[in-house]
C-alpha positions as CSV (number, residue, x, y, z in Angstrom):
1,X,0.0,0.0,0.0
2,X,1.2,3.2,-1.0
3,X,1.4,6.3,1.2
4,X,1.5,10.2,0.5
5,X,4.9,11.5,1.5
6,X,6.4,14.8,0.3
7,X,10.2,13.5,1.3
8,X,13.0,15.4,-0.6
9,X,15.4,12.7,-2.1
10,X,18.2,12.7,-4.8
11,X,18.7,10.5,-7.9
12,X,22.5,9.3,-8.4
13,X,23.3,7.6,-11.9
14,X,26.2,6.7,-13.7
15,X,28.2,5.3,-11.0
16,X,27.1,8.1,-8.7
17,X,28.3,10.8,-10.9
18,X,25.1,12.4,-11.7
19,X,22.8,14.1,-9.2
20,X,18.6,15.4,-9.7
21,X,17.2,16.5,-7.2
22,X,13.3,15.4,-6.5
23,X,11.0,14.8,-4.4
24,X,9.0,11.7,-3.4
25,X,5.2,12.2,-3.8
26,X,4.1,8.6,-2.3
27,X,5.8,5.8,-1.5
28,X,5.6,1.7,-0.6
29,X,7.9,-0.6,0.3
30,X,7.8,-1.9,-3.5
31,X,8.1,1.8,-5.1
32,X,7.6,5.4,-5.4
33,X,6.0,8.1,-7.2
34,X,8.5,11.1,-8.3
35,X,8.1,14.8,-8.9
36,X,11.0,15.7,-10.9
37,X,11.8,18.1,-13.5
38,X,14.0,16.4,-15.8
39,X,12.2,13.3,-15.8
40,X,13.0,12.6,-19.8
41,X,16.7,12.7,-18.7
42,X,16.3,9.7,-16.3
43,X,18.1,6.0,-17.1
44,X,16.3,2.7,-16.9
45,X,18.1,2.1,-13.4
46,X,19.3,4.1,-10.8
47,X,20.0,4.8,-6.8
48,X,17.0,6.9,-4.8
49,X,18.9,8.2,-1.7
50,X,15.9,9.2,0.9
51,X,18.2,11.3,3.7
52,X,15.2,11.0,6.3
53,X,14.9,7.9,5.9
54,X,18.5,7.4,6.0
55,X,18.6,4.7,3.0
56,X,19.5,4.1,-0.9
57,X,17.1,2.6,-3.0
58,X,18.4,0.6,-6.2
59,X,15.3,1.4,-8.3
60,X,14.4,0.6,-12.2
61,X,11.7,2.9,-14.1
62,X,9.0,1.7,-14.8
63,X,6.9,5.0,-16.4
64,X,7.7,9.0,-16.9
65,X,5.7,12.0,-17.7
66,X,6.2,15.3,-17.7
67,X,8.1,16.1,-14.2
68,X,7.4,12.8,-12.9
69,X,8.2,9.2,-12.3
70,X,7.1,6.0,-11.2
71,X,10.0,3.7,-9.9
72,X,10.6,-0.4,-8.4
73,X,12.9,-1.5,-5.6
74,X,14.7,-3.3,-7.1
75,X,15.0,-6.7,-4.9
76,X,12.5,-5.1,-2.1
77,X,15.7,-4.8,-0.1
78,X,15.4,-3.3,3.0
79,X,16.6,0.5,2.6
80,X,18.7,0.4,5.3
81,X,20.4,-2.8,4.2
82,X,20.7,-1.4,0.4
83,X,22.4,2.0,1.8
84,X,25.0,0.5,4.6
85,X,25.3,-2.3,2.1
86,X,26.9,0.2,-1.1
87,X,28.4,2.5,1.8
88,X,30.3,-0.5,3.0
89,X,30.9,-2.3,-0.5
90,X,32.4,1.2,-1.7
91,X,34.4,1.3,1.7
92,X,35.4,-2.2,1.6
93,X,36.8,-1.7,-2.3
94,X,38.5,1.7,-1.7
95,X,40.3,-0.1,1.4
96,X,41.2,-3.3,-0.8
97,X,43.3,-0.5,-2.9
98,X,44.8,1.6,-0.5
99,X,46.2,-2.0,1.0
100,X,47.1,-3.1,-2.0
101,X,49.3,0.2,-2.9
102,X,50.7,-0.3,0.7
103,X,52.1,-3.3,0.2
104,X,53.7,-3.0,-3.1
105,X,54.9,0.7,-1.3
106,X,56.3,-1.8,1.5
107,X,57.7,-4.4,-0.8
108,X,59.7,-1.1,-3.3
109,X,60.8,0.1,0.2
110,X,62.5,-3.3,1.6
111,X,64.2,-3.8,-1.7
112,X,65.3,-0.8,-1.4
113,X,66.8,-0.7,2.1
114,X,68.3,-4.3,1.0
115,X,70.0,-2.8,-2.1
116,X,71.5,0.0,-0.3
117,X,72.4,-1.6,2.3
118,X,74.1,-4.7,0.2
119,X,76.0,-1.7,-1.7
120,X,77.5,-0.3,1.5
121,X,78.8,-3.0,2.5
122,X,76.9,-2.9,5.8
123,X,74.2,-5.9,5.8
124,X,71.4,-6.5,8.7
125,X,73.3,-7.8,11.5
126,X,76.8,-6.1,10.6
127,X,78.4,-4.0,12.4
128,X,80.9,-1.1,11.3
């Protein structure tokens, strides 16, 4: 069952990279109704973040008009699973990299310290 909400939201597509702002006219845990003014400019899929509802909804579009839109959750997840579940993901890969770069950092520095230390003369455990 659908409710009437006036809830302002934002629409993220193309990994993220493009914002519209809207507003969420009703809404059920299935899907919404959208007042937005570009609504020709929308994709077939998309993110809905809902700040006061503190969640992200993976939605596809399923009908436009003028400046509006009617949308699916995708999956029926549970919004705050879907938004703490792309935060994390998107945590969890940008931490994978940074580890990865620390390592091979680690790996150019130990060579390094072996190398000079092999051309000195003065190996671990030597003493001058």
């Amino acid at each position: 069952m659908r409710s009437r909400s006036f809830l302002k939201a934002t629409i993220r597509f193309y990994n993220r990279n493009v914002t519209i702002d809207c507003i969420v006219r009703d809404i059920s845990p299935t899907g919404a109704k959208l007042e937005v003014d570009r609504a020709h400019v929308l994709p077939q899929e998309f993110d809905l973040e809902v700040p006061q509802r503190s969640a992200v909804y993976p939605c596809e579009l399923k009908w436009r008009k003028e400046n509006a839109a009617g949308v699916r959750f995708k999956e029926n997840a549970d919004p705050a699973v879907a938004h703490y579940g792309e935060l994390a993901k998107a945590r969890i890969e940008a931490l994978e990299k940074e580890n990865a770069a620390l390592r091979l950092e680690v790996s150019r520095l130990t060579l390094l310290l072996q190398s000079s230390a092999e051309n000195s003369g003065k190996g671990p455990g030597r003493e001058t």
